[in-house]
TORSE-714991 format. One record per residue: x negated, z, y negated of N, C-alpha, C, O in turn; residue in one letter. Coordinates in steps of 0.001 Angstrom, whole numbers, plus 500000, padded with zeros to 6 digits. Layout:
N
XZYXZYXZYXZYA;...
// end
This chain:
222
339170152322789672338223153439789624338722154580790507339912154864790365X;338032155266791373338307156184791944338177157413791906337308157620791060X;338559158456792361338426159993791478337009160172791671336478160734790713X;336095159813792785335093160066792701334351159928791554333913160600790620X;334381158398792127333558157605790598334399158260789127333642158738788282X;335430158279788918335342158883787633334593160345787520333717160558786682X;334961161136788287334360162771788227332376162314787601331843162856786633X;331742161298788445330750160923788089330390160640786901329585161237786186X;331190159422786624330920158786785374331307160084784239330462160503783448X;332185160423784284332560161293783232331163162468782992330632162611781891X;330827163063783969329845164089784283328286163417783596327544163922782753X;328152161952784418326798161443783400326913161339782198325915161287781480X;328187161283781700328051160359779930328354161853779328328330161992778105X;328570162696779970328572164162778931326729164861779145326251165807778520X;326190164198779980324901164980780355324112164271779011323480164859778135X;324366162818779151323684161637778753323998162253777052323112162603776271X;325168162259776833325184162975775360325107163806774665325408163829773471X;324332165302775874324053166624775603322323166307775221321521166787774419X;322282165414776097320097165508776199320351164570775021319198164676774602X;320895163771774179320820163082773105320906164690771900320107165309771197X;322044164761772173322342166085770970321017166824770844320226166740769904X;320928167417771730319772168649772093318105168013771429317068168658771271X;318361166628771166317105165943770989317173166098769579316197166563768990X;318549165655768751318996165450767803318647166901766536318107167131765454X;319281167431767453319360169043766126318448169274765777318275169290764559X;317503169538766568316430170253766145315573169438764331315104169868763277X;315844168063765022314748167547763967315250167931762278314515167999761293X;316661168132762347317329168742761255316557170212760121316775170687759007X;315660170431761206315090171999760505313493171666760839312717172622760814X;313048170522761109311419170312760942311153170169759228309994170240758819X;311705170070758760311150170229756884311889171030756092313117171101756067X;311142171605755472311973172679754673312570171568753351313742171762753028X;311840170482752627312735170074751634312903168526752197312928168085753346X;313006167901750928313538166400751608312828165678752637311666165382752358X;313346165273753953312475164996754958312180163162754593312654162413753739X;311324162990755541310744161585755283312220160708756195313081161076756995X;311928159656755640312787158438755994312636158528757521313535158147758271X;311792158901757842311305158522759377312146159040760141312965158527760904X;311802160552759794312928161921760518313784161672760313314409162040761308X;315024160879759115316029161235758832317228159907760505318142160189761279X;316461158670760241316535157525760437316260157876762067316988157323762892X;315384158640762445315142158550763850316572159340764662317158159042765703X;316845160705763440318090161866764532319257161260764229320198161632764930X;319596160123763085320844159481762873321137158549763859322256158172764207X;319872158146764357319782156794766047319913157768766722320886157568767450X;319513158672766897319655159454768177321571159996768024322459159936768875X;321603160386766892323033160889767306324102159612767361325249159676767803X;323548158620766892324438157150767021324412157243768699325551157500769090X;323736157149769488323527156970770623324625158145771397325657157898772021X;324035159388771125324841160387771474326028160088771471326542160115772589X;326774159767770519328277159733769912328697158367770944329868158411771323X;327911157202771425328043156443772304328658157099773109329884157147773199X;327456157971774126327921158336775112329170159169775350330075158931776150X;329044160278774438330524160858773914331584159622774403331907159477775582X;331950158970773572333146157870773810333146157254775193334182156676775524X;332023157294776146332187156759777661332734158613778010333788158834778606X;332321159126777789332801160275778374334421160944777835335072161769778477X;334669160563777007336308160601776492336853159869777340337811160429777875X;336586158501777817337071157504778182337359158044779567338499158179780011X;336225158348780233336113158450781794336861159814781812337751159841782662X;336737160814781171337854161745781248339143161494781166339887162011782001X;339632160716780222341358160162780611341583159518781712342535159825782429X;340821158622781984340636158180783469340837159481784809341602159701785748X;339961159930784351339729161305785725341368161758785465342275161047785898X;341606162882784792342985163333784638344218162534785077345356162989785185X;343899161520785269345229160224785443344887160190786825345924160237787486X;343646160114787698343891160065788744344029161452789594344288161541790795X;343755162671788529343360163963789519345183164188789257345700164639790279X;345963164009788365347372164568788109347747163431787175347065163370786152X;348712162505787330349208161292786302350441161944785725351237161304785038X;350557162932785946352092163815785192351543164610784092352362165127783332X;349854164861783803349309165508782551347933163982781616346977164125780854X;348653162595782311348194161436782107347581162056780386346499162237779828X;349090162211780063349564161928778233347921163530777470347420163532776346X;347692164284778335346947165248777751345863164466777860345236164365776805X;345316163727779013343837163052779022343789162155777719342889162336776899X;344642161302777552345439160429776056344802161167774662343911160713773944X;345537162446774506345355163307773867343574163437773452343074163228772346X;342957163794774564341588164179774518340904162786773801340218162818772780X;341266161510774603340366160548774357340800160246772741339852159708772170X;341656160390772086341977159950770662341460161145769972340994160890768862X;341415162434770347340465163197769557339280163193769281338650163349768235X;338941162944770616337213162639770657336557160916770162335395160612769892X;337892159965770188337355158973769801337247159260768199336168159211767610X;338344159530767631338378159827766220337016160122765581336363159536764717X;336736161655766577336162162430766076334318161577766332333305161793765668X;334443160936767137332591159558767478333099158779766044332248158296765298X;334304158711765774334264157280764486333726157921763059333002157398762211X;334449159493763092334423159588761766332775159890761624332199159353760678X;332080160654762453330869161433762858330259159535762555329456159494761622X;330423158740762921329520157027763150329675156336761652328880155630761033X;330641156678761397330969156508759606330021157400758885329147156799758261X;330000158532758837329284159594758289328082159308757930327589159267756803X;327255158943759806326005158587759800325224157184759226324062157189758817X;325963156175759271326605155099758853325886155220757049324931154562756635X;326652156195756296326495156322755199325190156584754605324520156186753652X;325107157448755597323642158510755165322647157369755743321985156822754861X;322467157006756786321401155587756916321259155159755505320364155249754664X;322359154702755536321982153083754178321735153647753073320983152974752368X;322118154776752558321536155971751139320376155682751525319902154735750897X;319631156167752410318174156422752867317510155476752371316721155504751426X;318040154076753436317329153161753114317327152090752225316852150976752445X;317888152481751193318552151900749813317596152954748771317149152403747765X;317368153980748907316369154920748029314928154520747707314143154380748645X;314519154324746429313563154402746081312251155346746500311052155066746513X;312986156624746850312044158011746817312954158807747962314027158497748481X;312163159858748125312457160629749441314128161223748989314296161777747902X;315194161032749900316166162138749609316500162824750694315727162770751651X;317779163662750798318331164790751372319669163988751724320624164261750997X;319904162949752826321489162888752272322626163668752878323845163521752790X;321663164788753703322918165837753583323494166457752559324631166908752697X;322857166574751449323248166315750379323352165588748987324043165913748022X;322554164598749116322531163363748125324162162418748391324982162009747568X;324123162324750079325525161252749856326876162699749630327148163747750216X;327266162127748738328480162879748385329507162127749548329501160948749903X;330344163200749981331847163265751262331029162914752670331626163098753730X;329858162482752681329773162646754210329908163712755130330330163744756286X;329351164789754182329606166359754627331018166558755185331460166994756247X;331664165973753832333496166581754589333650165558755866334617165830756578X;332980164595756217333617163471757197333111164358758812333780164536759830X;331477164830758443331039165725760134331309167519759437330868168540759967X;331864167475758579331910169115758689333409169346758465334039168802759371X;334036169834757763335898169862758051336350168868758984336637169159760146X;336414167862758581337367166825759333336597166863760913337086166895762042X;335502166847760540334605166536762393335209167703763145335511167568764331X;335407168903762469335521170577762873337074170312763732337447170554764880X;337664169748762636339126169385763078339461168589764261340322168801765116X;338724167754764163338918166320765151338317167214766684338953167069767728X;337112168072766647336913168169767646337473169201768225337307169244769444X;338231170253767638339028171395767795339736170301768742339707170187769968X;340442169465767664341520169213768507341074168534770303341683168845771327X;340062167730770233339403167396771781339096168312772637338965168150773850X;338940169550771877338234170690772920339635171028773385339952170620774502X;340469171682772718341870171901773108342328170863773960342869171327774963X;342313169973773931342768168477774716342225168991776259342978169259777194X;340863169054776288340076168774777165340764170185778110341218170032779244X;340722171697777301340541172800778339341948173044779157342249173698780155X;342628172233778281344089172187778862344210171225779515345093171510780324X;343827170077779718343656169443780773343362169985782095344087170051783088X;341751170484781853341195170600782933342205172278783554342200172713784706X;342833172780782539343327174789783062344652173929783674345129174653784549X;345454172659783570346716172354784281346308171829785436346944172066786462X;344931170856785452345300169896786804343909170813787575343653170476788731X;343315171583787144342350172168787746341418171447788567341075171833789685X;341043170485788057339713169699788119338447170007788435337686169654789335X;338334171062787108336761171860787250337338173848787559338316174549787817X;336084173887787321336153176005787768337002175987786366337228175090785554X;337420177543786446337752177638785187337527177941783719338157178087782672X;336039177962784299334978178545782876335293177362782067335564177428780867X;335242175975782941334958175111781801335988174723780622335756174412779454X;337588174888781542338426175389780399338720176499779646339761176422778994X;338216177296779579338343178320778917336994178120777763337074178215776538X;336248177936778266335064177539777478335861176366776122335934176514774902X;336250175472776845336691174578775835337584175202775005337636174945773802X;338343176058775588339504177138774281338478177831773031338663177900771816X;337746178132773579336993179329772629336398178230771725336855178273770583X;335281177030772002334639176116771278335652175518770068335298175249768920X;336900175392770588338185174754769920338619175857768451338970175441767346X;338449177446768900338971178221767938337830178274767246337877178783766127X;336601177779767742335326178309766602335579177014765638335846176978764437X;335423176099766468335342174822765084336532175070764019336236175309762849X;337714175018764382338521175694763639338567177057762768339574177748762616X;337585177251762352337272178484761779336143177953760644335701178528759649X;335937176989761047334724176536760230335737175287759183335224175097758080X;336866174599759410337395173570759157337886173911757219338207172958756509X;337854175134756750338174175590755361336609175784754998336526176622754101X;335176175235755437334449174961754070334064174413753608332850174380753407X;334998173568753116334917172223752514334952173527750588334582173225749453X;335446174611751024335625174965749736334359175519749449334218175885748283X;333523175657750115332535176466749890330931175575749333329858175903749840X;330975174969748746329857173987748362329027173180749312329311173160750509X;328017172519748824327280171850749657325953172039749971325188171078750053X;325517173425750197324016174286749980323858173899751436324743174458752084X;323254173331752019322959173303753692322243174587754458322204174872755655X;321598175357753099321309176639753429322104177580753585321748178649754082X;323348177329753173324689178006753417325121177973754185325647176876754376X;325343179069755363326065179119756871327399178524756832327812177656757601X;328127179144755729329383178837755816329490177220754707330604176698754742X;328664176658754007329100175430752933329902174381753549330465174552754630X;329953173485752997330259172292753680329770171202754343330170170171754882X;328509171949754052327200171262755625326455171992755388325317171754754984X;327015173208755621325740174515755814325679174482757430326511174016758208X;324126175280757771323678174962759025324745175787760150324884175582761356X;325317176629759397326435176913760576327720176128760954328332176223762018X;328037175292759835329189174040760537328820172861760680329588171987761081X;327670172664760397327198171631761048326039171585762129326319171083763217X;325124171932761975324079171994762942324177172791764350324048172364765498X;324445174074763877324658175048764869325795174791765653325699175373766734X;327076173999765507328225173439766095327682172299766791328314171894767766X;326582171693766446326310170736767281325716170880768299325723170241769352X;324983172080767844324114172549769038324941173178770396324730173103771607X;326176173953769419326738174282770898327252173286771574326927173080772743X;328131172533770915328778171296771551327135170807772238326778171246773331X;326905170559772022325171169698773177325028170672774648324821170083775709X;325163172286774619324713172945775661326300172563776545326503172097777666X;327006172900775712328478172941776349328567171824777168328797172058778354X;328421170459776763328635169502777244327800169088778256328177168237779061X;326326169768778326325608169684779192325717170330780418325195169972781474X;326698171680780149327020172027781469328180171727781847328442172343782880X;329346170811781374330393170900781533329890169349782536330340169110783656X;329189168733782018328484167113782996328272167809784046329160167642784882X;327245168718784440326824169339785713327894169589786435328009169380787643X;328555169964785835329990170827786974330966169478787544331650169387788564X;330684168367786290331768167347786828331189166706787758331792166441788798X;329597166255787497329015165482788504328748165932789687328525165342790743X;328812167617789274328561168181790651329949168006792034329801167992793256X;331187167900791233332106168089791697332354166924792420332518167065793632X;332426165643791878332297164079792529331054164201793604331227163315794442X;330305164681793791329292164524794645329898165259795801330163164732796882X;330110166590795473331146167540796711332166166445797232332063165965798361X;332948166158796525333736165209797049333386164058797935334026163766798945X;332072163267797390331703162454798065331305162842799604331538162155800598X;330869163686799573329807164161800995331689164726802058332126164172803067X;332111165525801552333165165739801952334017164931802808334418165198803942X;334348163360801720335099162431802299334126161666803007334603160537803127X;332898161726803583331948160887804498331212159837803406330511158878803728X;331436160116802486330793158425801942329288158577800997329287159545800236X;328177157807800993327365158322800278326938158708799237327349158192798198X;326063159648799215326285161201797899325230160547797096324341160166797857X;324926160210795622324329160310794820322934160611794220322188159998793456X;322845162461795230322311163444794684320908162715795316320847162090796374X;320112162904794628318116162390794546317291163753795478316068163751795620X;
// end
């Protein structure tokens, strides 16, 4: 694989899993009480998918870092076991809440009907991805890959989730900003992670394309 092609690949599978996210959240707040099987079943495929692409984009990022600097190899390492963690536990989660659904007699909520899925995408997810964002901005602030917004960006995303990772103590009201799948550690974190990642793809794909045209060889861009 070559730095090009990784800068690429890495850049599509974060775009590819921002326009999944961005598709995803919203449907979370189309019903005020228990939503139909339909809604619940359709944003759990969509974020199954998402969380796909996520993991090509962990992947192709350790890749990139190994070829842009192989002396900060072990930080790209770093990123991809955070972010893989953090697609397993988030695929487990969803995983759960599917089969509640479709095991129910009658309409439920299993953001809050399945008991611990909450702690699996809200503390632990908070945690897992702190730790990837940190992975990622220090990557990219040593071997200087991208501008530097995008690591610094990843610092700040890293201290927010981490701020959210203690409310596991705070119940399970989803109307609760702060609960343990209240819409501020879960939803609203997803949402940023979706914009974030959507521009952090632009900048990578943009960057492999510069490169391409640069070194003579043909560019991508439509």
């Amino acid at each position: 694989m070559t730095e090009t092609f990784a800068r690429r690949l890495t850049g599509l599978a974060a775009i590819c899993a921002a326009a999944a996210l961005i598709i995803e959240v919203p449907l979370y707040f189309v019903y005020s009480g228990p939503p139909p099987d339909s809604n619940i079943l359709a944003r759990l495929l969509i974020g199954i998918i998402a969380l796909a692409f996520l993991i090509v984009f962990v992947t192709a990022f350790r890749e990139l870092i190994k070829r842009v600097n192989p002396a900060h190899e072990w930080v790209g390492s770093m990123a991809f076991a955070g972010g893989l963690v953090y697609a397993t536990v988030t695929l487990v989660s969803s995983g759960l809440e599917a089969g509640a659904v479709i095991a129910a007699d009658r309409s439920i909520d299993p953001t809050i009907t399945v008991s611990g899925t909450y702690i699996l995408y809200g503390s632990i997810g908070r945690l897992m991805l702190a730790l990837f964002l940190a992975a990622v901005g220090y990557g990219i602030s040593r071997t200087k890959l991208l501008p530097r917004w995008t690591g610094r960006t990843a610092y700040v995303l890293a201290g927010v989730n981490l701020v959210f990772v203690p409310s596991l103590f705070f119940g399970n009201e989803p109307a609760n900003f702060y609960a343990a799948n209240g819409w501020g550690t879960t939803a609203s974190m997803g949402a940023i992670l979706s914009y974030w990642l959507l521009a952090l793809g632009i900048s990578t794909y943009r960057s492999g394309t510069r490169r391409a045209v640069s070194a003579g060889t043909p560019s991508l861009r439509h």
